[in-house]
TIMARGU-141168 format. One record per residue: residue in three letters; x, y, z of N, C-alpha, C in turn. Coordinates in nm, 3 decimals. Layout:
! TIMARGU-141168
REC, ALA, X, Y, Z, X, Y, Z, X, Y, Z
...
! end
This chain:
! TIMARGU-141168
REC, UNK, -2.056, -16.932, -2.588, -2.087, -16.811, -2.512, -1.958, -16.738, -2.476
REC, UNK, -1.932, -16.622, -2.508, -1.863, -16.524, -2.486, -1.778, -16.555, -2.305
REC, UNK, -1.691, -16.522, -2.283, -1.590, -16.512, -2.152, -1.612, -16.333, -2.136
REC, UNK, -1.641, -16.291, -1.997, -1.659, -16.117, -2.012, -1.519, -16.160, -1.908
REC, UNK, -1.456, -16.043, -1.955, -1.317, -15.963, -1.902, -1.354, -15.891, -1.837
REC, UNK, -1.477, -15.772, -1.836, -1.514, -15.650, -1.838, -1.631, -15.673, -1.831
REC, UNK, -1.659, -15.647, -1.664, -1.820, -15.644, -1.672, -1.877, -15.479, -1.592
REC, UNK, -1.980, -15.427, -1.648, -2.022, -15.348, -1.577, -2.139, -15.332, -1.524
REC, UNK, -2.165, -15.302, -1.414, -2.272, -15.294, -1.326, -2.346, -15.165, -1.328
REC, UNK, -2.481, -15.159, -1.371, -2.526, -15.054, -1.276, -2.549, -15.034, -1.163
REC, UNK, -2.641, -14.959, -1.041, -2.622, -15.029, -0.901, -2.808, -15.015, -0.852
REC, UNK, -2.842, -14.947, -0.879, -3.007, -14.915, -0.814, -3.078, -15.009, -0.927
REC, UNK, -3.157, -15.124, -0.831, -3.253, -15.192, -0.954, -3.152, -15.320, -1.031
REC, UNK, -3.052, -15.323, -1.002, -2.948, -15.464, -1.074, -2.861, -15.491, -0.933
REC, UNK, -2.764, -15.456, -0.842, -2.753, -15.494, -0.763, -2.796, -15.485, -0.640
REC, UNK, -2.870, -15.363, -0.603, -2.913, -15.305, -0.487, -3.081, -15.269, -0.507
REC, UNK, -3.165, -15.359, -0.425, -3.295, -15.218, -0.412, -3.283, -15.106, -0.334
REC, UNK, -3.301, -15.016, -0.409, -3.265, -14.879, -0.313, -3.389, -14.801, -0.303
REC, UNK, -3.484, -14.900, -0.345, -3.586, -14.758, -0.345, -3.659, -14.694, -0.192
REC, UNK, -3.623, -14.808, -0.106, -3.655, -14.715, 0.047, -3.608, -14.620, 0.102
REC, UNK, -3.483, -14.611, 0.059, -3.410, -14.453, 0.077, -3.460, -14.364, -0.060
REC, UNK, -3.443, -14.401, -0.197, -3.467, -14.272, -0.260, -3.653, -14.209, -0.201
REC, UNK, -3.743, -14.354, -0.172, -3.806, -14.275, -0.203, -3.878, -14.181, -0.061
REC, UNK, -3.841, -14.227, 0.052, -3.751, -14.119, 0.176, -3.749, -13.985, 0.124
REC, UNK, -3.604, -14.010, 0.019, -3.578, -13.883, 0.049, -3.644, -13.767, -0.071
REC, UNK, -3.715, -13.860, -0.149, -3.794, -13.787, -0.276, -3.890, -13.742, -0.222
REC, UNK, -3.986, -13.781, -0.101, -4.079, -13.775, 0.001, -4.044, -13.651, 0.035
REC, UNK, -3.942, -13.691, 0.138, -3.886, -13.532, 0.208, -3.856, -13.402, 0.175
REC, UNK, -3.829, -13.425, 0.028, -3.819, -13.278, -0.009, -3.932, -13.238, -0.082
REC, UNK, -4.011, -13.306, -0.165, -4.131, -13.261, -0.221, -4.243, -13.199, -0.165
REC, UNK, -4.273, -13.346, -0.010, -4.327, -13.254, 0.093, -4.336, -13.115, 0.143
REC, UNK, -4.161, -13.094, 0.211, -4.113, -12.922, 0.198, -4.168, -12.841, 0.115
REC, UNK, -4.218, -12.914, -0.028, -4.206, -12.799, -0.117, -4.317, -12.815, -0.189
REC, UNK, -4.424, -12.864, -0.142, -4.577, -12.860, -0.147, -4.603, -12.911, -0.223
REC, UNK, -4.556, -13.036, -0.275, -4.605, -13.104, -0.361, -4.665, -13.213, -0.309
REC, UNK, -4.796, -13.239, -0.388, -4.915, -13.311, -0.312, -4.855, -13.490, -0.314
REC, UNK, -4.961, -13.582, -0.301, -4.907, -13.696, -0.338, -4.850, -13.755, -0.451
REC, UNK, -4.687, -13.831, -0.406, -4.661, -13.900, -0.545, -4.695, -14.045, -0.518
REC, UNK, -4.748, -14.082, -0.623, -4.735, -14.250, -0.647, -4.590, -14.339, -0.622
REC, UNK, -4.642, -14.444, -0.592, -4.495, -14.532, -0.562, -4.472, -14.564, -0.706
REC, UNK, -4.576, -14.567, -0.778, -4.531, -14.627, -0.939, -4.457, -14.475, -1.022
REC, UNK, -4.495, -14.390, -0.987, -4.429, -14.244, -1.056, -4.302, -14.255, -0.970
REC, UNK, -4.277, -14.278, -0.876, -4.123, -14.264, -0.817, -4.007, -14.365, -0.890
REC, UNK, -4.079, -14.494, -0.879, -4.003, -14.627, -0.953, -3.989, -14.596, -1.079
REC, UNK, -4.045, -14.491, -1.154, -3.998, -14.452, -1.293, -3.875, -14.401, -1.277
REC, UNK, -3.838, -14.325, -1.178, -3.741, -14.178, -1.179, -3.603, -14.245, -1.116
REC, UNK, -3.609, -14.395, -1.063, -3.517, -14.450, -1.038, -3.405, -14.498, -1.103
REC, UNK, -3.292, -14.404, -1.094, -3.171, -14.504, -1.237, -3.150, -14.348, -1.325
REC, UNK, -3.274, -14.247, -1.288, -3.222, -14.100, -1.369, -3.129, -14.017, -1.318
REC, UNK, -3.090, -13.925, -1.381, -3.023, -13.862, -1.255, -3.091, -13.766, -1.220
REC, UNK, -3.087, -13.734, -1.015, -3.145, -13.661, -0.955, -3.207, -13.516, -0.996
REC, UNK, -3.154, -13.453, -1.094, -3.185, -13.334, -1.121, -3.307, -13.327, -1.257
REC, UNK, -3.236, -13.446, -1.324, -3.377, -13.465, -1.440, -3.488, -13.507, -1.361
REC, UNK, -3.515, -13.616, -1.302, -3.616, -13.637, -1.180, -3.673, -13.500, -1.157
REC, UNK, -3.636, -13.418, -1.071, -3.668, -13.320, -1.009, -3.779, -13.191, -1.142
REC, UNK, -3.680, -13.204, -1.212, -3.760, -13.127, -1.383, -3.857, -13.202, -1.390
REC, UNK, -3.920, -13.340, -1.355, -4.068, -13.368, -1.401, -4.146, -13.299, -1.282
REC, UNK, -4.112, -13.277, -1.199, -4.238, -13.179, -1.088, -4.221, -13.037, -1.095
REC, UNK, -4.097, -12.994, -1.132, -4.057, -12.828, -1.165, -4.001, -12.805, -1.309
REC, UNK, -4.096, -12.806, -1.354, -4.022, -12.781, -1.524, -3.984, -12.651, -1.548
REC, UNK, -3.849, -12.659, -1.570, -3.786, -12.528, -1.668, -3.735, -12.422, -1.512
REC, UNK, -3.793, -12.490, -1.390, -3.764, -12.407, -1.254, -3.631, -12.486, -1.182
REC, UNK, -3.533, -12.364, -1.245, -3.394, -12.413, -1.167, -3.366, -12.392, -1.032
REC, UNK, -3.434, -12.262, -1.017, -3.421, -12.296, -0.861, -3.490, -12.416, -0.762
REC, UNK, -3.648, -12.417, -0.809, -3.662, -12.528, -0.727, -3.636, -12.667, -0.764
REC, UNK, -3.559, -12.669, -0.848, -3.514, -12.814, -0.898, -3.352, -12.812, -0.771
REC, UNK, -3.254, -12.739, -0.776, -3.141, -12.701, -0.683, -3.191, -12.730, -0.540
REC, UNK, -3.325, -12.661, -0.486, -3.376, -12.681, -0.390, -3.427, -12.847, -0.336
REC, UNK, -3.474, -12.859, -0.444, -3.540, -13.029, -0.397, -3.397, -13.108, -0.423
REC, UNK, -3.284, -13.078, -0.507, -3.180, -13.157, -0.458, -3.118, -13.130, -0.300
REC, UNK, -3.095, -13.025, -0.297, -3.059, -12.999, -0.135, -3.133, -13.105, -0.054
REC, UNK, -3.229, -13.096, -0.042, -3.353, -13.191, 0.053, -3.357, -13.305, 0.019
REC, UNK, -3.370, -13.329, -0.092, -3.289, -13.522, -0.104, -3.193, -13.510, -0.012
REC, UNK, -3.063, -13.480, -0.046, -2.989, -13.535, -0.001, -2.938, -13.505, 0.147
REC, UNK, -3.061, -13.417, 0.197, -3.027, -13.345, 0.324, -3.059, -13.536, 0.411
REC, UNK, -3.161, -13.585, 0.348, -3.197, -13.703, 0.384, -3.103, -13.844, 0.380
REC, UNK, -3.042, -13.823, 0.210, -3.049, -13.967, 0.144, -2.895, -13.962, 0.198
REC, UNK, -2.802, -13.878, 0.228, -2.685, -13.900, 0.267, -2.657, -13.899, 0.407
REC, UNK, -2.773, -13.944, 0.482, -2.759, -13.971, 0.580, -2.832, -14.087, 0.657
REC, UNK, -2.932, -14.101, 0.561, -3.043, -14.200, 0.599, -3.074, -14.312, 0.469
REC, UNK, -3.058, -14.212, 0.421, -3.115, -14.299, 0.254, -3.063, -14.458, 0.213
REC, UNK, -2.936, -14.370, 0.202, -2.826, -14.464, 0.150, -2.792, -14.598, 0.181
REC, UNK, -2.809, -14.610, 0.319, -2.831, -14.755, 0.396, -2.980, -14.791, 0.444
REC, UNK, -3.007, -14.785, 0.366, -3.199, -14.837, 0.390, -3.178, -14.911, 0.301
REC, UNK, -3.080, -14.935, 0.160, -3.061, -15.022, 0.063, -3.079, -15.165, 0.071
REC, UNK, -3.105, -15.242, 0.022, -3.089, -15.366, 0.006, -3.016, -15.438, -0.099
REC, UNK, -2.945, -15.536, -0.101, -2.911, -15.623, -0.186, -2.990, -15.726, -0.258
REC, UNK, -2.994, -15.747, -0.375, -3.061, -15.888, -0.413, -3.041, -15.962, -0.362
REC, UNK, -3.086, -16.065, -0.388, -3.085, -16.234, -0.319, -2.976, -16.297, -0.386
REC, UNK, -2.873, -16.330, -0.359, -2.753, -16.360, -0.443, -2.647, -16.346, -0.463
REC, UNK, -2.671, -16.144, -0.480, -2.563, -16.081, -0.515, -2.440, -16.091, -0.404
REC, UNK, -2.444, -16.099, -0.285, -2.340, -16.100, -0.217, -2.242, -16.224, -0.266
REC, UNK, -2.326, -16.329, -0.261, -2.236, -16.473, -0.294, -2.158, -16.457, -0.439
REC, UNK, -2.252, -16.375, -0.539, -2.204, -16.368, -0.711, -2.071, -16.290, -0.730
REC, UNK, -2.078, -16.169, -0.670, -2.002, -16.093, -0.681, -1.848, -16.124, -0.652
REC, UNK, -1.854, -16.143, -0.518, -1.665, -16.227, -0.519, -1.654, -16.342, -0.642
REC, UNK, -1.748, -16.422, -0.634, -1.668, -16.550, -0.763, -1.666, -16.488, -0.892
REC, UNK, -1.753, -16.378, -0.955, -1.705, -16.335, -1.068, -1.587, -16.246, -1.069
REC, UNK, -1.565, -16.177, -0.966, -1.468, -16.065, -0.989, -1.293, -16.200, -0.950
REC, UNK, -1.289, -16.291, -0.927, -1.216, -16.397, -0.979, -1.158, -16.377, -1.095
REC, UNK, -1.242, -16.369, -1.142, -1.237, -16.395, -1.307, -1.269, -16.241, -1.431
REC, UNK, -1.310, -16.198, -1.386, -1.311, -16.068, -1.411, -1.304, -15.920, -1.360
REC, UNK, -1.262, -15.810, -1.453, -1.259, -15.703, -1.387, -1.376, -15.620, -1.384
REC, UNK, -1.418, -15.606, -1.251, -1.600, -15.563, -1.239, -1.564, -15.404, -1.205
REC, UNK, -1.718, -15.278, -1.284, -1.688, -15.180, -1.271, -1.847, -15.153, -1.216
REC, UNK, -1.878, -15.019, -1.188, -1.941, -14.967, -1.167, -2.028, -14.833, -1.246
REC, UNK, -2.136, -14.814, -1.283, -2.162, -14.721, -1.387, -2.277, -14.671, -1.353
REC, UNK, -2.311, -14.598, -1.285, -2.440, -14.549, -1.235, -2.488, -14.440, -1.221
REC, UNK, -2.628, -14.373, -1.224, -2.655, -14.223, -1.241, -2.615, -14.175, -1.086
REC, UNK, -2.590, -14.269, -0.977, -2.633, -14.214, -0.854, -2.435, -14.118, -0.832
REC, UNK, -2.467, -14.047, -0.747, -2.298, -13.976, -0.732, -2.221, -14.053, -0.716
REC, UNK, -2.080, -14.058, -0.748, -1.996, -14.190, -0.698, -1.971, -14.128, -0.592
REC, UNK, -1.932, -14.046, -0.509, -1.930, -14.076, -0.358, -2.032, -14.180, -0.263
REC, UNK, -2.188, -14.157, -0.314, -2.298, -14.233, -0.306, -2.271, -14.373, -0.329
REC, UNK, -2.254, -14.372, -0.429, -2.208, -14.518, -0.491, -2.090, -14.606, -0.416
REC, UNK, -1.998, -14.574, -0.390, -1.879, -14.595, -0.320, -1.950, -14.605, -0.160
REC, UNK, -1.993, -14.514, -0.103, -2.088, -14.551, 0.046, -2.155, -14.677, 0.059
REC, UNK, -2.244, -14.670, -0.082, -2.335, -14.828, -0.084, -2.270, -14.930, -0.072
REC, UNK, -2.136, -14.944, -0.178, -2.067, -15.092, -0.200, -1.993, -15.128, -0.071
REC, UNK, -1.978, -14.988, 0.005, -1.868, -15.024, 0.108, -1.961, -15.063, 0.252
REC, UNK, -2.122, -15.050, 0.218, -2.182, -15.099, 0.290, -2.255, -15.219, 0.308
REC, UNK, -2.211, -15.267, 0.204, -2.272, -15.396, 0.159, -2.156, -15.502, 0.194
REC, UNK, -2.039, -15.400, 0.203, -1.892, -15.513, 0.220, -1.847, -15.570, 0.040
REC, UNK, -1.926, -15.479, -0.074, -1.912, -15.533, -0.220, -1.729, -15.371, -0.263
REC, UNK, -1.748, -15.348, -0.199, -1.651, -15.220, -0.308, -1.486, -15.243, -0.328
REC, UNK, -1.458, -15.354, -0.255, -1.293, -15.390, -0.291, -1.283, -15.512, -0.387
REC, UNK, -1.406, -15.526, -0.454, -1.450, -15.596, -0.540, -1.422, -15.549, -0.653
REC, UNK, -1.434, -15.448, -0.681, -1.439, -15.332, -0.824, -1.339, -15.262, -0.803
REC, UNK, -1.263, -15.249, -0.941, -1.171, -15.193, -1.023, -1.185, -15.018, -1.027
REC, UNK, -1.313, -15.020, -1.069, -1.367, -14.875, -1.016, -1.523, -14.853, -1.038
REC, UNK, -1.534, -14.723, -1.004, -1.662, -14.640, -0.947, -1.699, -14.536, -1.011
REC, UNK, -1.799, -14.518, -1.109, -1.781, -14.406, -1.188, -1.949, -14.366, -1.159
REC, UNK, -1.967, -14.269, -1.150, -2.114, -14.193, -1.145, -2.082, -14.044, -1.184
REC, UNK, -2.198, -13.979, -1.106, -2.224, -13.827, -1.162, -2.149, -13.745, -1.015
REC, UNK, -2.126, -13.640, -1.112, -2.052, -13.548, -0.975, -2.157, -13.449, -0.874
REC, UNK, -2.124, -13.435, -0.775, -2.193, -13.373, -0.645, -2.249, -13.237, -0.671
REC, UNK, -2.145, -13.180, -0.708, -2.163, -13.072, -0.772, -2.096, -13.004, -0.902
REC, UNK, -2.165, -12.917, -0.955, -2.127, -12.858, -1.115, -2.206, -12.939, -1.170
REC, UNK, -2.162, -12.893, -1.308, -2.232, -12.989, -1.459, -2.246, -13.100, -1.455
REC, UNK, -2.334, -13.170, -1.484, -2.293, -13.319, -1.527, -2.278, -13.348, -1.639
REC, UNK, -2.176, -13.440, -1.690, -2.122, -13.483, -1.799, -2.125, -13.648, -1.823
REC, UNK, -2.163, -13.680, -1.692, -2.132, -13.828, -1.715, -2.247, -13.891, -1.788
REC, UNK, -2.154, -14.003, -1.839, -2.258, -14.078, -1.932, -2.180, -14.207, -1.938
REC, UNK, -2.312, -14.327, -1.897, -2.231, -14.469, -1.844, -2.131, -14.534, -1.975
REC, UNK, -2.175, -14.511, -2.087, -2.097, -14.526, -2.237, -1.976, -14.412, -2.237
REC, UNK, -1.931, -14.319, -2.157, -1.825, -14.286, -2.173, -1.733, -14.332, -2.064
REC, UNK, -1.810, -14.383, -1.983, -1.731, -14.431, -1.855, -1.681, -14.583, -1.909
REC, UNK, -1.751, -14.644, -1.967, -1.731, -14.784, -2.025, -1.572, -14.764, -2.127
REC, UNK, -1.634, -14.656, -2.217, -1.488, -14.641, -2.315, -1.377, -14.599, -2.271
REC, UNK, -1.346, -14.534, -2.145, -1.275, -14.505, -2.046, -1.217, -14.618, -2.020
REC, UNK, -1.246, -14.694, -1.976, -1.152, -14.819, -1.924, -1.168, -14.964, -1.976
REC, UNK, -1.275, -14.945, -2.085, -1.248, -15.106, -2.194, -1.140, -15.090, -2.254
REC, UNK, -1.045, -15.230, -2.211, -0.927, -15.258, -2.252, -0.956, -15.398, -2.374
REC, UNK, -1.066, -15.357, -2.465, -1.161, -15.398, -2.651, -1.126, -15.562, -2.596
REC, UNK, -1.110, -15.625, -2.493, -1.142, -15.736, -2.479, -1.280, -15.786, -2.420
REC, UNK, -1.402, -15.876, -2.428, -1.483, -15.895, -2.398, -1.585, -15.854, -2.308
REC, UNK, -1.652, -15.740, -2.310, -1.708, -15.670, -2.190, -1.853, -15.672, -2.241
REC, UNK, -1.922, -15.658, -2.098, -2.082, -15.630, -2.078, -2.155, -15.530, -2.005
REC, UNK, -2.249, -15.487, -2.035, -2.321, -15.333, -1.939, -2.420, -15.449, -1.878
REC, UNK, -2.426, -15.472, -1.752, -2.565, -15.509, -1.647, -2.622, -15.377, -1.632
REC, UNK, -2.789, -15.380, -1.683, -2.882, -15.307, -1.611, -3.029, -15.330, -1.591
REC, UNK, -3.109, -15.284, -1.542, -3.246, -15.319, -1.523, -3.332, -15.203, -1.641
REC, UNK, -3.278, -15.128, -1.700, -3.355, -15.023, -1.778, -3.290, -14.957, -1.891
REC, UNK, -3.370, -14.974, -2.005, -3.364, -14.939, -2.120, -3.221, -14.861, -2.161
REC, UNK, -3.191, -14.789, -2.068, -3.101, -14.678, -2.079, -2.959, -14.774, -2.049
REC, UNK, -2.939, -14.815, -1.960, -2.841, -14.909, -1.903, -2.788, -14.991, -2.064
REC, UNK, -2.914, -15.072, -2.124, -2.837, -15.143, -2.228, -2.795, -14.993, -2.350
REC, UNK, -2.902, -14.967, -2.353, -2.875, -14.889, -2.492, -2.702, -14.818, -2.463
REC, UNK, -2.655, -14.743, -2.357, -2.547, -14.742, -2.299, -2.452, -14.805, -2.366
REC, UNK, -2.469, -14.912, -2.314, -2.377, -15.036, -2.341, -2.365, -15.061, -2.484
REC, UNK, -2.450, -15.051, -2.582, -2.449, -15.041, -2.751, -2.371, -14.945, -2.799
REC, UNK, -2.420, -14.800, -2.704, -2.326, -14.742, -2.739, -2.192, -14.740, -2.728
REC, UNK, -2.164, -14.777, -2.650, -2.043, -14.825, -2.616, -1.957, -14.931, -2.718
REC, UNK, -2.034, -15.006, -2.791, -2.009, -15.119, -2.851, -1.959, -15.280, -2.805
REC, UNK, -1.980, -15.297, -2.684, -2.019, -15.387, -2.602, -2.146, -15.496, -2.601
REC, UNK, -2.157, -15.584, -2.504, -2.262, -15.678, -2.484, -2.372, -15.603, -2.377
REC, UNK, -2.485, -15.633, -2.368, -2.576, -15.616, -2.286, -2.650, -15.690, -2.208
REC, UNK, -2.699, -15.685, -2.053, -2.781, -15.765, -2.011, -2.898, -15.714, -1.931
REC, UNK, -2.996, -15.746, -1.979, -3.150, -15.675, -1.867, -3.188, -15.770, -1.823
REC, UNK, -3.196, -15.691, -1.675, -3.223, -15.823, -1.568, -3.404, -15.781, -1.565
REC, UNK, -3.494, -15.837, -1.478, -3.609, -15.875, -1.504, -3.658, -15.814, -1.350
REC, UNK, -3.579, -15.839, -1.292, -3.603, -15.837, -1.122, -3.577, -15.700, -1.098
REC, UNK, -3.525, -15.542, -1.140, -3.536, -15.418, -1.131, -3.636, -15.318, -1.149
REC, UNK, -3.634, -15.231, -1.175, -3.737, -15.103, -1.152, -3.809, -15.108, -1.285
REC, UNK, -3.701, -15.166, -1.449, -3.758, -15.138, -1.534, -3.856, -15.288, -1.540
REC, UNK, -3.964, -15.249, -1.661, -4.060, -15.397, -1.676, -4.007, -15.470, -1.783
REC, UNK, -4.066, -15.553, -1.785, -3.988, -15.663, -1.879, -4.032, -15.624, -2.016
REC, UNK, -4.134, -15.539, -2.054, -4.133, -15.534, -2.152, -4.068, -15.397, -2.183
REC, UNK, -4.033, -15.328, -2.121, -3.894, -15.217, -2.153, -3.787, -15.280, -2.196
REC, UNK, -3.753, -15.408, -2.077, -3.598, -15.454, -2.126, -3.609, -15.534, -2.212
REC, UNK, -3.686, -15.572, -2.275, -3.712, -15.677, -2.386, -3.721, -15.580, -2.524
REC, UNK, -3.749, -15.494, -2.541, -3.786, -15.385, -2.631, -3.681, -15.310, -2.613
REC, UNK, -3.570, -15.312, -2.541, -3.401, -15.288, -2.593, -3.340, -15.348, -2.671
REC, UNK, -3.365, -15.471, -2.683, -3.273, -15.565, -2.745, -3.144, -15.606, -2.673
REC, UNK, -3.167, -15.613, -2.522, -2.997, -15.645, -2.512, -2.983, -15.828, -2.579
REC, UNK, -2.839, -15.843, -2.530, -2.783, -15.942, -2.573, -2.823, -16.067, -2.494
REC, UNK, -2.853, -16.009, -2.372, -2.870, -16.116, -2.269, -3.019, -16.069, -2.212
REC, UNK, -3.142, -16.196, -2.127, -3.203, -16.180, -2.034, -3.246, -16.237, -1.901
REC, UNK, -3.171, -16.201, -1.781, -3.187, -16.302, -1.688, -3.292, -16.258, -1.606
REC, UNK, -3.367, -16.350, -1.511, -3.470, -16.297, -1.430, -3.462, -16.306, -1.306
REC, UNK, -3.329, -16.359, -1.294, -3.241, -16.381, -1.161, -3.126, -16.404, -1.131
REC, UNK, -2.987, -16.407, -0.991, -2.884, -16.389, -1.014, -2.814, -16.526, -1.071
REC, UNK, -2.940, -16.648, -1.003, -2.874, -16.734, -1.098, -2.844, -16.736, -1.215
REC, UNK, -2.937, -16.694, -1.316, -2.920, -16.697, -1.489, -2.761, -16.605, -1.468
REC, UNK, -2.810, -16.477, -1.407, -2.690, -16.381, -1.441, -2.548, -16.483, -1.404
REC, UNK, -2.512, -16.519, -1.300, -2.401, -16.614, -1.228, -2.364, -16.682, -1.406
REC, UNK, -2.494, -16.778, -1.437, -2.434, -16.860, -1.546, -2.346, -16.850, -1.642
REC, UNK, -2.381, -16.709, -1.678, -2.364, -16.633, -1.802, -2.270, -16.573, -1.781
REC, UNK, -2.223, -16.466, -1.683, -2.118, -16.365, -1.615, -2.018, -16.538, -1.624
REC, UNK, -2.039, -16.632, -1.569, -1.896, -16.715, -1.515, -1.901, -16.812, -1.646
REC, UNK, -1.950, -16.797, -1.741, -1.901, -16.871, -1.880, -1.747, -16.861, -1.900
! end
């Protein structure tokens, strides 16, 4: 079994449940903006996208009110959201003994200011090397496979994620993959990626990450 040098994390659904704040603040602005009931199972889809594609499945092709329902997320989630998070069962203990041994990153749709708030609330962010997400404002450009090629130094690295997108990422990238079981996506999404790895908990992950 492979030694990872280079591991990367996604963070919503692989290290953190976050869905009591997103779905807060997905609540709060849809409400505002007259949209009737969403399902808890239609929200847990939109988890891990980024905020503005989300927003295009209730306002298609409507930029303004897509701009608008971001405002109102985050009128919420950056103030309330963000620490309603939870950690897995594990992850606190996993995280220092792998980053021992390896250099751990971060790769996620959520903003890295966001991202950087979470880890530093969990007591996880002086753990990681770095923090890469989508920007606050302007374009977005990010993409977790360019953030990966950014700082793989072509020695042994892996993409952690809970959803389809997370591994395929990581392929692109030309890296290892792992879908965890315990996130937003179902097992038969992450199984129908093909990653390299499948754990269904932090133990398996621990095993494998500290090979």
């Amino acid at each position: 079994m492979a030694h990872y040098s280079q591991i990367y994390f996604d963070l919503d659904g692989t290290l953190c449940d976050s869905y009591p704040g997103i779905e807060k603040g997905f609540l709060n602005a849809l409400e505002q903006m007259g949209v009737g009931a969403v399902t808890e199972a239609e929200l847990k889809k939109l988890i891990g996208t980024p905020l503005t594609t989300s927003l295009y499945t209730f306002f298609p092709g409507d930029d303004q009110k897509v701009a608008q329902g971001v405002a109102l997320f985050r009128e919420y989630y950056k103030v309330k959201g963000l620490f309603e998070s939870v950690l897995y069962p594990g992850v606190a203990e996993m995280i220092p003994r792998i980053a021992q041994n390896a250099r751990l990153y971060l790769a996620t749709n959520k903003p890295t200011l966001y991202a950087k708030q979470m880890l530093a609330h969990h007591g996880l962010e002086s753990y990681f090397t770095d923090v890469r997400g989508v920007a606050l404002e302007g374009p977005n450009t990010f993409t977790k496979s360019g953030a990966i090629l950014d700082s793989w130094e072509k020695g042994n690295a892996i993409m952690v994620g809970d959803k389809p997108q997370d591994i395929n990422e990581g392929k692109k990238a030309g890296i290892d993959s792992m879908g965890v079981l315990y996130g937003y996506g179902t097992e038969e999404e992450v199984r129908s990626a093909a990653p390299t790895h499948v754990v269904a908990d932090m133990a398996e992950m621990t095993k494998i990450l500290m090979a």
